[in-house]
N, C-alpha and C positions, 0 to 999 in steps of 0.2 A: 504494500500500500504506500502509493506515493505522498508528500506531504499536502498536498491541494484535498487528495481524496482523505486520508485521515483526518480534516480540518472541518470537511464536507462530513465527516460521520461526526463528528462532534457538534455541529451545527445547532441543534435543538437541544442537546442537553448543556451549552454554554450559554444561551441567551434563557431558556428556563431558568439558568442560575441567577440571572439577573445581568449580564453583561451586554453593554450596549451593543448591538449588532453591527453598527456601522466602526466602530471600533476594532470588535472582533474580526471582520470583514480585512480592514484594513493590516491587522494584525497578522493574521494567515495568511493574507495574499503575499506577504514577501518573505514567507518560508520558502528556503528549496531545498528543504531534507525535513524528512518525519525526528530527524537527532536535534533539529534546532527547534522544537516545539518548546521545551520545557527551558531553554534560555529566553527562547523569546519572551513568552508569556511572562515571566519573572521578572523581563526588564518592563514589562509594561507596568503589573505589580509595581515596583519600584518608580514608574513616572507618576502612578495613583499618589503613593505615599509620598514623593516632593509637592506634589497638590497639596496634601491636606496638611502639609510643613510650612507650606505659604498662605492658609487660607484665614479670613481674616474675624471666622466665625465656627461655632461649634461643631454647628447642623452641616458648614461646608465641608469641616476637617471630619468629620463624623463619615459623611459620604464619601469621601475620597477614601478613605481608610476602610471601609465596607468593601468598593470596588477594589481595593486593594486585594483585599482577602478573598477575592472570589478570583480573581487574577491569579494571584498564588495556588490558591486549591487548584484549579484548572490544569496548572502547570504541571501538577502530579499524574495526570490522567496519560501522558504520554512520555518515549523514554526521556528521561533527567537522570545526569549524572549525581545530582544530589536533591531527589524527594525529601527527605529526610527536613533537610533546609528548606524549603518549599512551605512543606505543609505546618513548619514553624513559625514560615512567616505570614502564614493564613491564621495561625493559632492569634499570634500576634499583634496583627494588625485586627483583628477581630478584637480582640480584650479593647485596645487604642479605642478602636470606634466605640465599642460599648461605655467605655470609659469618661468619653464626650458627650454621649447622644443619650445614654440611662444611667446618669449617677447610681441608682437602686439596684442595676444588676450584680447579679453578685456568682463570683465563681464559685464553683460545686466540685471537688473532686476525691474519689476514693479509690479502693483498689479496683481496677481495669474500666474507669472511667473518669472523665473531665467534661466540663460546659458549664453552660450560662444558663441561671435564671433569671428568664426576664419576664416584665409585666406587675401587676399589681402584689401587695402581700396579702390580702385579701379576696380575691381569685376566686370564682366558683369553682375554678376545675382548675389541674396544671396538666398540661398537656407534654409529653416525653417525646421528644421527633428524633428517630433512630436512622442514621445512614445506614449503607448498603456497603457492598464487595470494596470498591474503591471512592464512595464518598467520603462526606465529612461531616460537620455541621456548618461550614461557611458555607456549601451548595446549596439549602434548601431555604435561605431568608426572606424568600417572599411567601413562604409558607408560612415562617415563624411570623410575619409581618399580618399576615390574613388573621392569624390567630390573636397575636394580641390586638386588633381591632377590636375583637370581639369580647374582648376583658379577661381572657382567660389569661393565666402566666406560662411561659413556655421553658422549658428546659432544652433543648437542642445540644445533644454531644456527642462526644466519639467514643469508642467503646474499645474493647481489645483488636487490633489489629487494625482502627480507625482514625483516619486525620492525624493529629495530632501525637498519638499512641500508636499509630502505625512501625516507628522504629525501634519500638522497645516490649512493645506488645505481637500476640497474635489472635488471628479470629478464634472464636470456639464456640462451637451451635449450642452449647447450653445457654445461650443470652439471656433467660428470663432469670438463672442467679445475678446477672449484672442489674434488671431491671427492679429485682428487690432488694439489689444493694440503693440504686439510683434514690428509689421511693424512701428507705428507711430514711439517706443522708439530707433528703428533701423535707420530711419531718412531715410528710399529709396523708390523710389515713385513705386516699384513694386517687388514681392517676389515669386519665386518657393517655394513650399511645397509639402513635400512628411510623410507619413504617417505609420506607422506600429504597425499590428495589431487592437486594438481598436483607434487606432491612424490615421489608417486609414479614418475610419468613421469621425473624426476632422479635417482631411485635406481635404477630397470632401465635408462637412458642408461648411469650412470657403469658400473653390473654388466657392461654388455656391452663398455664401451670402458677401465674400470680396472680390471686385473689381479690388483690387490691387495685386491679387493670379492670376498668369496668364502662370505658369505651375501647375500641379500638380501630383501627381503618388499616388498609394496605395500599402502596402504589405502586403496581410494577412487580411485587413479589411472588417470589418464585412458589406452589405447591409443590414442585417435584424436581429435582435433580437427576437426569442420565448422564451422569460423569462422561460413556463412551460417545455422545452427539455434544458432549460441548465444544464450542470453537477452542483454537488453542489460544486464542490472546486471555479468555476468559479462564483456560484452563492455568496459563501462567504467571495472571494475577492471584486467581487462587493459590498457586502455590509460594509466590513469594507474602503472603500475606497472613498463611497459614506457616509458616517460616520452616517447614521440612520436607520442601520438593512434592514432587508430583504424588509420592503416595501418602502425604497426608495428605493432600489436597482430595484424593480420590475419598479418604476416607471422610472427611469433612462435607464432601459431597453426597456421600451416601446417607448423612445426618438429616440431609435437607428433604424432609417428604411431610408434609400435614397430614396425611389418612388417618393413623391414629388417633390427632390431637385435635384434628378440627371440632367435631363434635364436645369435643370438653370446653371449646371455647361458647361460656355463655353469655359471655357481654353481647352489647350490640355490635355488629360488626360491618363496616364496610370494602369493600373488596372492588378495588379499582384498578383495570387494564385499557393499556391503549391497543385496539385491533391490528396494527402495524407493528407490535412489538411479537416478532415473532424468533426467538434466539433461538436455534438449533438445543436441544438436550434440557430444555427450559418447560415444562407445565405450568401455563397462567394460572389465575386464581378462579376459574369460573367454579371448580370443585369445591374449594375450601367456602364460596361463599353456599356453595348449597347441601354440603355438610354441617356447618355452624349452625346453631339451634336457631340464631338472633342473624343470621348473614345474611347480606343486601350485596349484590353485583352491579355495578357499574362499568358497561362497557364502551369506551369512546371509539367510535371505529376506524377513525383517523390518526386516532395518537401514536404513537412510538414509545420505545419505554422512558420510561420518567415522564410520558407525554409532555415535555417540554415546547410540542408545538399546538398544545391542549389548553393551556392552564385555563381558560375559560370554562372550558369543560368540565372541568372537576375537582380545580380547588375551593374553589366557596362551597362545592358539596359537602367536602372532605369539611372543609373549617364548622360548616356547620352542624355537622355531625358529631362533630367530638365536641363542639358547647352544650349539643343537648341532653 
């Protein structure tokens, strides 16, 4: 894959992140290697944060510093000589902007997780928004963004082998202990979660096995894993992510199946696919939502995964489904 058409599959899932398209546009058009994505992008990064070093207001250094971090995150998504630094300066430049823009937010972190709470202390609901295979929590802040309109408080973090913990952690399909460590450190005696992509599959896990999960939503997530039809770039993410090569990866792979658990899942649940998301080795969610006692499916038939060219489509569902 040359650097134009790897730039061209990124397309939808970098302005869903919230990056300006004509920016982005500009930004890949003068790649001419898939090896200079992850300098490129970093230097962009880096012109965000001299913005917000010159700007002459909170709300401006606040935005620059957000694009920042989603610039950074992004940069991780392709090969970089140093992710590691990347997804530190996403970590980073995220705390920066929060630090401008939400006095009140406050960091949260315990063993095999870290993130922000944001939004009221008062909250009717806090809502947990879990990435996926190679997310973060700087990818999904216009989600975080729908949600606290809506008054709820949001937690948005990274988890073992996520963002920021990416280089020192690895994934592990038991996610719902991370998510009743997340809820104890948070101190509320009940948590909406919602999910995206492989993150999905961690939010219907924790829904069906933590008691205190009592919305939940999926976007993009996986019901079933066929380790032998996954692409290899998917196959090679997982393995460096799962930090023991190919046969942990297979067996981490084999963890990811909902049949059993669906059904235990009693919360309300919503289960959202874009019909254009179709990855080789991958089962959407149509199952899991009509196994769930309380499941609701949403399918957008245009979307792609992370429906990045949807968001009309299904995030004010998604938001309003986890305030209710």
């Amino acid at each position: 894959m040359n650097a134009h058409e790897f730039a061209a599959a990124q397309w939808t899932r970098a302005t869903g992140a919230g990056v300006d398209p004509h920016e982005y546009r500009r930004v890949t058009d003068a790649l001419t290697s898939v090896d200079d994505w992850g300098p490129s992008l970093v230097r962009t990064a880096h012109a965000h944060l001299a913005r917000a070093d010159a700007a002459r207001s909170n709300i401006s250094r606040g935005g620059h510093l957000l694009m920042a971090a989603r610039w950074f995150h992004l940069a991780t998504l392709g090969p970089n000589p140093e992710p590691a630094r990347a997804a530190a300066g996403a970590d980073e430049a995220l705390g920066r902007a929060l630090t401008a823009l939400e006095p009140d937010a406050r960091r949260v972190s315990g063993d095999g997780f870290t993130g922000w709470l944001r939004g009221p202390r008062d909250a009717p609901r806090t809502v947990i928004v879990v990435p996926g295979l190679d997310s973060a929590k700087e990818e999904f802040l216009d989600l975080a963004s729908a949600l606290l309109a809506r008054g709820l408080a949001v937690f948005a973090m990274d988890g073992p082998g996520q963002g920021s913990l990416a280089a020192t952690t690895t994934l592990r399909p038991d996610y719902e202990q991370i998510v009743r460590r997340v809820v104890d450190a948070l101190g509320v005696a009940h948590v909406a979660v919602v999910g995206l992509s492989l993150g999905g599959y961690f939010a219907a896990r924790a829904a069906a096995l933590e008691p205190r999960v009592t919305s939940v939503a999926t976007v993009s997530g996986p019901f079933r894993l066929d380790w032998g039809q996954l692409p290899g770039p998917v196959r090679d993410i997982m393995a460096a992510r799962t930090g023991g090569g190919m046969e942990a990866a297979r067996a981490f792979a084999r963890h990811v199946d909902l049949s059993a658990l669906a059904p235990r899942i009693t919360a309300p649940l919503l289960v959202v696919d874009g019909g254009r998301d179709t990855i080789p080795g991958v089962t959407n969610g149509e199952q899991l939502a009509a196994l769930a006692p309380h499941g609701t499916y949403l399918s957008v038939p245009h979307g792609d995964h992370l429906l990045g060219n949807a968001r009309s489509d299904w995030l004010p569902h998604v938001a309003d489904h986890l305030m209710a």
